[in-house]
C-alpha positions as CSV (number, residue, x, y, z in Angstrom):
1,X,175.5,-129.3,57.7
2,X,178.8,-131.1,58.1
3,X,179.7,-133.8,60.4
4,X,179.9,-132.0,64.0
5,X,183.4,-131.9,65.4
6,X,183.5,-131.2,69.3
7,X,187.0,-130.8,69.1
8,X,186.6,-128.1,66.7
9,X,183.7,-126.4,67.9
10,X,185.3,-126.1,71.8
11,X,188.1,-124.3,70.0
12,X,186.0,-122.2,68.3
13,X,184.2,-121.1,71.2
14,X,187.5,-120.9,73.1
15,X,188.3,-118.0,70.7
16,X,184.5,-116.6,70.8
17,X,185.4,-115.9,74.8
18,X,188.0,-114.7,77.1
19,X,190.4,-116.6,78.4
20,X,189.1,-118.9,81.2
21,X,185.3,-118.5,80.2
22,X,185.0,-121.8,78.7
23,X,184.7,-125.2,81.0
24,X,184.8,-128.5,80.1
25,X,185.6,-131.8,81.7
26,X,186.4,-132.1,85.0
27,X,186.7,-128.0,85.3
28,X,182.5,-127.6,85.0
29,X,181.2,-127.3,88.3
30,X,178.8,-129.8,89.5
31,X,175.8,-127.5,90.0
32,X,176.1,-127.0,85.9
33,X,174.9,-130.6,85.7
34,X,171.5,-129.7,87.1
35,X,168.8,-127.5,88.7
36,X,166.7,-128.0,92.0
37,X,164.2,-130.1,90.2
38,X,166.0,-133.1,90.5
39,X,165.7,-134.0,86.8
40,X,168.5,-135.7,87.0
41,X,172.1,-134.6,86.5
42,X,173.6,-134.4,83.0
43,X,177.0,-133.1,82.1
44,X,177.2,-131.2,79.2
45,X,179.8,-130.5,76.6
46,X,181.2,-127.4,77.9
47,X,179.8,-124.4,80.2
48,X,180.1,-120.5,78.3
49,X,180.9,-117.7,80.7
50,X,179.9,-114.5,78.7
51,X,180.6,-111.3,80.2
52,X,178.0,-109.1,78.2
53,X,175.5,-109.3,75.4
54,X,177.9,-109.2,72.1
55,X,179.3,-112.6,74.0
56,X,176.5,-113.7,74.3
57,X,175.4,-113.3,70.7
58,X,178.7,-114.6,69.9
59,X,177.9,-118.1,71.2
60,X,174.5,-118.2,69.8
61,X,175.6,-117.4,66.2
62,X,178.1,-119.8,66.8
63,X,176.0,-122.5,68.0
64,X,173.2,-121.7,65.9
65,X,175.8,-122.8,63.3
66,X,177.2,-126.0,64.5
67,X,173.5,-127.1,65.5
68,X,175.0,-127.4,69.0
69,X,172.2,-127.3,71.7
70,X,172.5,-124.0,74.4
71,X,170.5,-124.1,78.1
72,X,170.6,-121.1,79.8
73,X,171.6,-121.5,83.5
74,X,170.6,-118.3,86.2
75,X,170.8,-119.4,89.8
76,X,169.5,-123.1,88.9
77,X,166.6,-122.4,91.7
78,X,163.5,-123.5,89.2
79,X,161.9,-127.1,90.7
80,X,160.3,-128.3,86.5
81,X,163.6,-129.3,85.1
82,X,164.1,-126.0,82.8
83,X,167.3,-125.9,83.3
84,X,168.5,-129.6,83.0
85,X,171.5,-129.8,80.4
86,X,171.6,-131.7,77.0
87,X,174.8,-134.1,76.5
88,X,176.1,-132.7,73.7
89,X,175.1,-129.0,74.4
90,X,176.5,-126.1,76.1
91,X,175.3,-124.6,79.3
92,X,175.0,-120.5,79.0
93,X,175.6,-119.3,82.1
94,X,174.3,-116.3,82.9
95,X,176.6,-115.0,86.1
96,X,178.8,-112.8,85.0
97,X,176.3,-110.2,83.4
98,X,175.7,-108.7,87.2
99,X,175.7,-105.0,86.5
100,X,172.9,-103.4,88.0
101,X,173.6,-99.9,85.2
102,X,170.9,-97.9,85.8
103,X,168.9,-96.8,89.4
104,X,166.3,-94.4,88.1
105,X,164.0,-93.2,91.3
106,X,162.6,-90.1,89.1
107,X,161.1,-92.9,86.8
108,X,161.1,-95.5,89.4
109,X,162.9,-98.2,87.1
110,X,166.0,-100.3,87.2
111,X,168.2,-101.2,84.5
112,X,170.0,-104.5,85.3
113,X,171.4,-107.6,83.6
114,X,170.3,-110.6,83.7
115,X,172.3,-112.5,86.2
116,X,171.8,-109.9,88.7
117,X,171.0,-111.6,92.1
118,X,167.5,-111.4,93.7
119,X,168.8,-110.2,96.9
120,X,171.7,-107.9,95.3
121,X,168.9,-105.9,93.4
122,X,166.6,-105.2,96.4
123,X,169.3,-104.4,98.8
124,X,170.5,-101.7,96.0
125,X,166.7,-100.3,95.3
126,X,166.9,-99.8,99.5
127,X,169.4,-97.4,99.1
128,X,167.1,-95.5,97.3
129,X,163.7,-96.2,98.9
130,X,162.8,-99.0,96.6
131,X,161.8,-101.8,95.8
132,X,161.4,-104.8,93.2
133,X,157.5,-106.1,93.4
134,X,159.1,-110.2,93.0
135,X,160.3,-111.7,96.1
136,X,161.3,-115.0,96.8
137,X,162.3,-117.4,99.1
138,X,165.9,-118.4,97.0
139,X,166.3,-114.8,97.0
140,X,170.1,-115.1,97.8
141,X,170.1,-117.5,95.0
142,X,168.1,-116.8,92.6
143,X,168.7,-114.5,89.1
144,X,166.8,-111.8,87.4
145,X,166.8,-113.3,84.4
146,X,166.3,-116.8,85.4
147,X,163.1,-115.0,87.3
148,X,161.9,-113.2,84.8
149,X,162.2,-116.6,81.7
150,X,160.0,-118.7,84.3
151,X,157.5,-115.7,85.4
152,X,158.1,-116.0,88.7
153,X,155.9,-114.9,90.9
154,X,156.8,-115.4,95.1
155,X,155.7,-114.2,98.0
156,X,154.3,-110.3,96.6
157,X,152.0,-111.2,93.8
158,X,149.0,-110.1,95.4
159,X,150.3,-106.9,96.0
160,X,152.4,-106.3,92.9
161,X,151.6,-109.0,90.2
162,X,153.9,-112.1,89.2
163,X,157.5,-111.0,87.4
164,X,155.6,-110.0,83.5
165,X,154.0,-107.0,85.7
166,X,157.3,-105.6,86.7
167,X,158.8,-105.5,83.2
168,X,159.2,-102.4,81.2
169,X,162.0,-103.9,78.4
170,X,163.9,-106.3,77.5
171,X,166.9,-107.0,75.9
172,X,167.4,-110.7,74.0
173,X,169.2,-112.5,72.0
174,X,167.6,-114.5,69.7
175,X,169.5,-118.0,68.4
176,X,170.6,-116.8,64.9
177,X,172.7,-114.3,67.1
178,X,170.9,-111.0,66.5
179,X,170.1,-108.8,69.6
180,X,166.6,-107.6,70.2
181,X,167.6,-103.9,71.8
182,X,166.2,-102.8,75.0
183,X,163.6,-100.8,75.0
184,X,162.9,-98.5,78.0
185,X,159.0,-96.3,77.3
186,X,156.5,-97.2,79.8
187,X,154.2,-96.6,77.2
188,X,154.9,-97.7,73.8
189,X,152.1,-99.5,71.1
190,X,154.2,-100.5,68.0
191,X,153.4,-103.6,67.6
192,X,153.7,-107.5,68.8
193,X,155.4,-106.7,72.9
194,X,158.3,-109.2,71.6
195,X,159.4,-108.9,75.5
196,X,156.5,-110.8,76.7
197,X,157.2,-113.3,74.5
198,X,160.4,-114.2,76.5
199,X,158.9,-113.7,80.3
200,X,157.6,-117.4,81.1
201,X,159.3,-119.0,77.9
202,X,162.4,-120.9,80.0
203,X,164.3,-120.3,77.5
204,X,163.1,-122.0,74.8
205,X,163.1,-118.8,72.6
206,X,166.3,-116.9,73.4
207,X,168.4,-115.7,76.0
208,X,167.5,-112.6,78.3
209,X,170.7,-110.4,78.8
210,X,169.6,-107.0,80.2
211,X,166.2,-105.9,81.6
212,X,164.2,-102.3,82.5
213,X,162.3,-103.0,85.7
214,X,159.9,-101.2,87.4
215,X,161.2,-100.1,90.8
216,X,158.2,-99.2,93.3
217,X,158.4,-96.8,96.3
218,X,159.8,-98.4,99.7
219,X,157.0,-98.7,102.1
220,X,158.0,-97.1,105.1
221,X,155.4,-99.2,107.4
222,X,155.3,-103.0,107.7
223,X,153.1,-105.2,109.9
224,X,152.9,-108.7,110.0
225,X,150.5,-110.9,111.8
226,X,150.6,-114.8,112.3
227,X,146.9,-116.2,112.7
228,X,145.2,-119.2,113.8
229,X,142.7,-120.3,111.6
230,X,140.2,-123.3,111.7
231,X,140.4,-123.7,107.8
232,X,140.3,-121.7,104.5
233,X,136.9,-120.1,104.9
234,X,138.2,-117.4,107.9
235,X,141.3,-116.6,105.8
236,X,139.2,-116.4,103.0
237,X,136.9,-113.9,104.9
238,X,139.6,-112.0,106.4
239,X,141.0,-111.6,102.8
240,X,138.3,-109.6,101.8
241,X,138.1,-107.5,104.9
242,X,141.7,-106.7,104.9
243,X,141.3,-105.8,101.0
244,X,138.5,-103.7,101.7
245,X,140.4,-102.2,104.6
246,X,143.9,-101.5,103.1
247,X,143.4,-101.3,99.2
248,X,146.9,-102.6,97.1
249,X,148.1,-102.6,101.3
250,X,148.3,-106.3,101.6
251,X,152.0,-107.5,100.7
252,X,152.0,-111.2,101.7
253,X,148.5,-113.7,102.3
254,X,150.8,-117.2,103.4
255,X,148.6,-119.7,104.3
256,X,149.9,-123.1,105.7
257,X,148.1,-126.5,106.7
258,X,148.8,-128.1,110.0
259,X,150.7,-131.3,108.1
260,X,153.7,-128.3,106.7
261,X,154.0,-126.8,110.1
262,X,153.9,-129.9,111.7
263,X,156.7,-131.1,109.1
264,X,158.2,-128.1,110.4
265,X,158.1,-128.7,114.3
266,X,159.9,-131.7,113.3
267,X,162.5,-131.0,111.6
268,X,163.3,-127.3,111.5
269,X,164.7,-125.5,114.6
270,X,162.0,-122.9,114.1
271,X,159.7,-121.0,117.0
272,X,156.1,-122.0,116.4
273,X,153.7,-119.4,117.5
274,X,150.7,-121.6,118.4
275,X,150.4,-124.7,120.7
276,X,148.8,-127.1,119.4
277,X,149.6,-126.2,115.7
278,X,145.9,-124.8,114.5
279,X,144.7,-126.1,111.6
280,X,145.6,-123.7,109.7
281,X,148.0,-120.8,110.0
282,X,147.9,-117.5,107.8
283,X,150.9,-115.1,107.7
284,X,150.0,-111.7,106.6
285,X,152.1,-108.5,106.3
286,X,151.1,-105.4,105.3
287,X,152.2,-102.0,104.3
288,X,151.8,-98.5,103.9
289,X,153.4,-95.4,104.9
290,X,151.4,-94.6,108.3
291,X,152.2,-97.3,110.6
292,X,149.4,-96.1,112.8
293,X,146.8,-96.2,110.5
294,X,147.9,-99.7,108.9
295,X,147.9,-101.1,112.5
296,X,145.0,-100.1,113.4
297,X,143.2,-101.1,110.7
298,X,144.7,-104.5,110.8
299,X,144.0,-104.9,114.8
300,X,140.4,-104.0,113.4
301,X,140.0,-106.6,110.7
302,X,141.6,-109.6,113.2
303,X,139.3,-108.5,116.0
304,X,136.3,-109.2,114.0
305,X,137.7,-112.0,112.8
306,X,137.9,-113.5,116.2
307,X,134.9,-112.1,117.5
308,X,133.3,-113.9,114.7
309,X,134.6,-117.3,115.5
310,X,136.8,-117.7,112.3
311,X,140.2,-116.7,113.9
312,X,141.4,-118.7,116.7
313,X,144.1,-116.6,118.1
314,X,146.4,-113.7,116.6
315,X,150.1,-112.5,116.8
316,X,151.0,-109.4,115.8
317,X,154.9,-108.9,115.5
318,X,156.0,-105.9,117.6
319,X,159.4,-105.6,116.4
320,X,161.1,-106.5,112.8
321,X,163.3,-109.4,114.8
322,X,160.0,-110.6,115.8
323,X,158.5,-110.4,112.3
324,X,161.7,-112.5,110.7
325,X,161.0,-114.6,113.4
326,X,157.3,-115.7,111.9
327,X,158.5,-115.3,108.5
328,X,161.4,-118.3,109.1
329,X,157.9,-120.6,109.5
330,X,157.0,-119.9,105.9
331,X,160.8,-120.1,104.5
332,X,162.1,-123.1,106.1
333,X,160.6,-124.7,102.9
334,X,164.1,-125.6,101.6
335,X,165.3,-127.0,104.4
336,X,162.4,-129.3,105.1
337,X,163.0,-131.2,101.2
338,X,166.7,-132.4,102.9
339,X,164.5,-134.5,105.4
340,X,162.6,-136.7,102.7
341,X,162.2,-137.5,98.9
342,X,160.3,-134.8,98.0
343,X,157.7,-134.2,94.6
344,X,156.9,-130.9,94.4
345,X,153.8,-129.4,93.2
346,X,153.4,-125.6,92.3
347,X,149.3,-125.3,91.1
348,X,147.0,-122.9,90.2
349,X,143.4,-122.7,90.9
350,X,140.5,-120.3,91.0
351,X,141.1,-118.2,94.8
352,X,137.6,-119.6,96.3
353,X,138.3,-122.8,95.5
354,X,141.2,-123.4,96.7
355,X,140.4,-125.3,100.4
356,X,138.0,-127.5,98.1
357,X,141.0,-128.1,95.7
358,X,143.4,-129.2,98.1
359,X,140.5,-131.8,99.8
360,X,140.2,-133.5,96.4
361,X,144.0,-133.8,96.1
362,X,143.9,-135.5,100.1
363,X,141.3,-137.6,99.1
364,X,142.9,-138.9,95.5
365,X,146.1,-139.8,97.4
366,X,144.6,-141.6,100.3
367,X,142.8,-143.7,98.0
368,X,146.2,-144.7,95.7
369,X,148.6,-144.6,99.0
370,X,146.2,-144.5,102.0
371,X,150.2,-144.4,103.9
372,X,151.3,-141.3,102.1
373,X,152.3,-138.2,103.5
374,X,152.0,-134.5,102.0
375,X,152.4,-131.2,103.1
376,X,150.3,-128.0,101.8
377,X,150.9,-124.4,101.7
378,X,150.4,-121.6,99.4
379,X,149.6,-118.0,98.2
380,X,146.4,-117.4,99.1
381,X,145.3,-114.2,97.5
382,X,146.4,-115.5,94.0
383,X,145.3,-119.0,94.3
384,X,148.2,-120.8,94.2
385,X,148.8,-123.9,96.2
386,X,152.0,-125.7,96.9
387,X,152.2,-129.6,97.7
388,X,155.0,-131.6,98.3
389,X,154.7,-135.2,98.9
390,X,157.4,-137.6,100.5
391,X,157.8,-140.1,98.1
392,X,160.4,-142.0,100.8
393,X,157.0,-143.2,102.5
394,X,155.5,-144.8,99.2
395,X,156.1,-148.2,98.0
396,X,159.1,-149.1,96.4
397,X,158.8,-148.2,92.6
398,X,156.4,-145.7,92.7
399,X,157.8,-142.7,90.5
400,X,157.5,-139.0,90.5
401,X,154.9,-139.8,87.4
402,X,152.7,-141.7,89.3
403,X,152.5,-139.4,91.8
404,X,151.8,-136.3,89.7
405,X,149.1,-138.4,87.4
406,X,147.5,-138.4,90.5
407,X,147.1,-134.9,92.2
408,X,147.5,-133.3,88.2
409,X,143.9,-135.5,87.6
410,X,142.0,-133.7,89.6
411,X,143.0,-129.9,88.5
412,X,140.4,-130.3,85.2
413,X,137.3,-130.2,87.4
414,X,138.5,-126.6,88.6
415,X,139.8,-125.2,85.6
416,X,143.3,-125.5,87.3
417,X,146.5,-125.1,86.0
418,X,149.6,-127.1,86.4
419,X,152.5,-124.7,87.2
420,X,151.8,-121.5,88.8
421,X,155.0,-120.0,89.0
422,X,157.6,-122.7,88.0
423,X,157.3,-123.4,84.7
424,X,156.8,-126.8,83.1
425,X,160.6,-127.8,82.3
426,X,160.6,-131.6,81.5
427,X,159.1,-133.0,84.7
428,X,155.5,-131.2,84.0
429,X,155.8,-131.3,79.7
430,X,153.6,-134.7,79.9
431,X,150.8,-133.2,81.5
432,X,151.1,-129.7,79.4
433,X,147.5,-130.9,77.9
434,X,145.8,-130.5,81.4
435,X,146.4,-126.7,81.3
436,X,146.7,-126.1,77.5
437,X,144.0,-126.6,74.3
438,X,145.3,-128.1,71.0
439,X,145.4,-124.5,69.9
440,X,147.4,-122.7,72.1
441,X,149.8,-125.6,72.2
442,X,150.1,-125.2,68.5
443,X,150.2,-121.2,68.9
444,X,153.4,-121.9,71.1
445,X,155.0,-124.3,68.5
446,X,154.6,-122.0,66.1
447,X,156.2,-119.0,68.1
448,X,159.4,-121.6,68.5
449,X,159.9,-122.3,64.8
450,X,159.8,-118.8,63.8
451,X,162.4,-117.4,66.5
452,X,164.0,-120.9,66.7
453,X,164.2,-122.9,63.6
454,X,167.0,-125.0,64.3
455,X,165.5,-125.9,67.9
456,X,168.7,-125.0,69.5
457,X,166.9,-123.1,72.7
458,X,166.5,-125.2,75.8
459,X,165.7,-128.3,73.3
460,X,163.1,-130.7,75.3
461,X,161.5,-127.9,77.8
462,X,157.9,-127.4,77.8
463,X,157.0,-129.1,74.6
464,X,158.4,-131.8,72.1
């Protein structure tokens, strides 16, 4: 390959693109130098504005050739570093490919591209008494196809499954240039499901330009209840009573320790339903399309609750303003990180298990920092806990590493894993061997050098 000419390779993709859709310099926004993670910020060569999929081949084939380095950027929302830039790459963003083409209710599906925003897409499938089973709290922010390369999964999962379960095709791009086309059967066994390869693969395999979701009927009911708990046992309990209650019902299971809504109280102008803060606080919301029926059954489920000592006290929101209202507690997330240094922890562990999980990680960081301070929240019904730590309160030099060696060393003795729903990026690849055998890690290589030979995907995310 000859000597690589920046000079001559900017031109070239100058001429790839309309006018205006190449930025270099001073002209690249600053939120092209970096995700949410805090990675750390890294300007790349130039940011490429396709406006469609033959653009967005274009670039590939063209950087494919020049062995120049391409990182898809969505809405920059992901917290593992997936979308930090290389120095002498190209960002790929994703934005202007916003079309949602297709609103199917006969087949409930969507057709969409992939920088669609979160909120734009479910305030469309409204319109037509629909929804999109991901939700999450960037949703103002946040891309489809961004969601759907990290596998996001948000606030719904128990009711609808993480982002893989609401895909029906996929278009990509592959590096060399060449497009594989969408395809939109429901059922369809031909083969290797090359889509699936790309949901959870943070770009490291291609780019994600256009996407067949699956659009599920608008609930036309909608409780939600704030409980106080005394710890993860009740919610635990009223878990399975609400499941056996209201079957594929339960749309949200937020549970949240006293040290997050505490946090909270601080810091966030936000009404807090219970004084003293319990223990624990659980924020439910259910669905259906008989509001009486849903009610009642789950008035039923919180009155045994509490007549059998496990729920403290109960709020059930008569109104939807009163229902945002409680919902604010659990998405005021965001605006707690501007009030320390936060390292953010997105972990999986088996649903039983995860009270006893979050004890170990307590106990592990009183022993290294017995001053530290960390707030805990999380997804219940799929077992997903969320930690942040203050690293403003630890000693000077402590790192993000240190602190994740620590609460990552204790996710082996539950079969844990460490991303949920992020993704691993850069900040988590050093502790991909917690989660991952020899083999599958090898399995995943392999996948990379067949679709990726030159490594010019997201070079540096997930694995060396």
């Amino acid at each position: 390959m000859p000597t690589f000419d920046p000079s001559s390779f900017l031109e070239s993709l100058r001429r790839t693109l309309s006018a205006g859709a190449v930025l270099t310099g001073g002209d690249i926004p600053e939120h092209h130098h970096a995700d949410w993670s805090g990675a750390g910020a890294v300007a790349p060569l130039a940011v490429a504005r396709p406006n469609g999929t033959e653009e967005v081949a274009a670039v590939l084939r063209l950087c494919n050739a020049h062995g120049v380095p391409v990182v898809p950027h969505g809405g920059l929302t992901g917290l593992s570093g997936a979308a930090q830039p290389v120095a002498r790459g190209i960002v790929l963003s994703l934005a202007r490919l916003d079309r949602i083409e297709q609103i199917d209710p006969a087949a409930s599906t969507v057709t969409v591209q992939a920088g669609v925003i979160l909120q734009r897409l479910q305030e469309a499938l409204a319109g037509h008494h629909l929804q999109f089973g991901v939700d999450l709290a960037p949703r103002g922010t946040c891309q489809i196809g961004g969601l759907l390369a990290c596998n996001a999964g948000g606030l719904n999962v128990i009711q609808h499954g993480a982002a893989r379960a609401q895909v029906i095709g996929l278009e990509c791009v592959l590096p060399g240039g060449d497009v594989l086309p969408l395809r939109a059967l429901q059922k369809n066994c031909t083969g290797y499901d090359l889509a699936q390869w790309f949901i959870g693969s943070e770009g490291t395999l291609g780019v994600i330009t256009r996407a067949v979701l699956k659009a599920v009927p608008l609930p036309t009911a909608r409780k939600t209840a704030c409980l106080a708990l005394s710890g993860v046992d009740g919610a635990l309990d009223l878990l399975a009573r609400l499941r056996q209650r209201l079957p594929q019902q339960i749309a949200a299971f937020e549970i949240m320790w006293d040290d997050f809504l505490g946090a909270a109280k601080r810091w966030v102008p936000v009404p807090q339903p219970f004084d003293p803060i319990p223990p624990l606080t659980a924020l439910i919301d259910v669905t259906g399309n008989d509001e009486a029926a849903i009610g009642q059954a789950l008035e039923d489920a919180l009155g045994e609750g509490i007549e059998s000592g496990w729920i403290d006290d109960a709020v059930i929101a008569t109104s939807l303003a009163q229902a945002a209202q409680l919902w604010q507690l659990r998405d005021c997330m965001a605006e707690l990180w501007t009030h320390m240094k936060p390292v953010n922890f997105d972990l999986s562990v088996p649903v039983p298990r995860i009270g006893e999980f979050r004890a170990a990680v307590q106990a592990a960081l009183a022993r290294r920092w017995p001053d530290h301070r960390a707030y805990y929240f999380g997804h219940i019904g799929d077992g997903n806990l969320h930690i942040i730590v203050d690293a403003a309160v630890l000693p000077a030099g402590t790192t993000a590493y240190d602190v994740e060696a620590v609460v990552f060393a204790e996710l082996p003795p539950f079969a844990g894993s460490i991303s949920a729903e992020h993704g691993v990026g850069t900040l988590k690849k050093p502790f991909l061997g917690i989660s991952r055998g020899a083999a599958e890690i090898d399995a995943m290589r392999a996948v990379k050098r067949a679709l990726d030979p030159n490594g010019i995907m997201n070079p540096g995310k997930i694995f060396d």
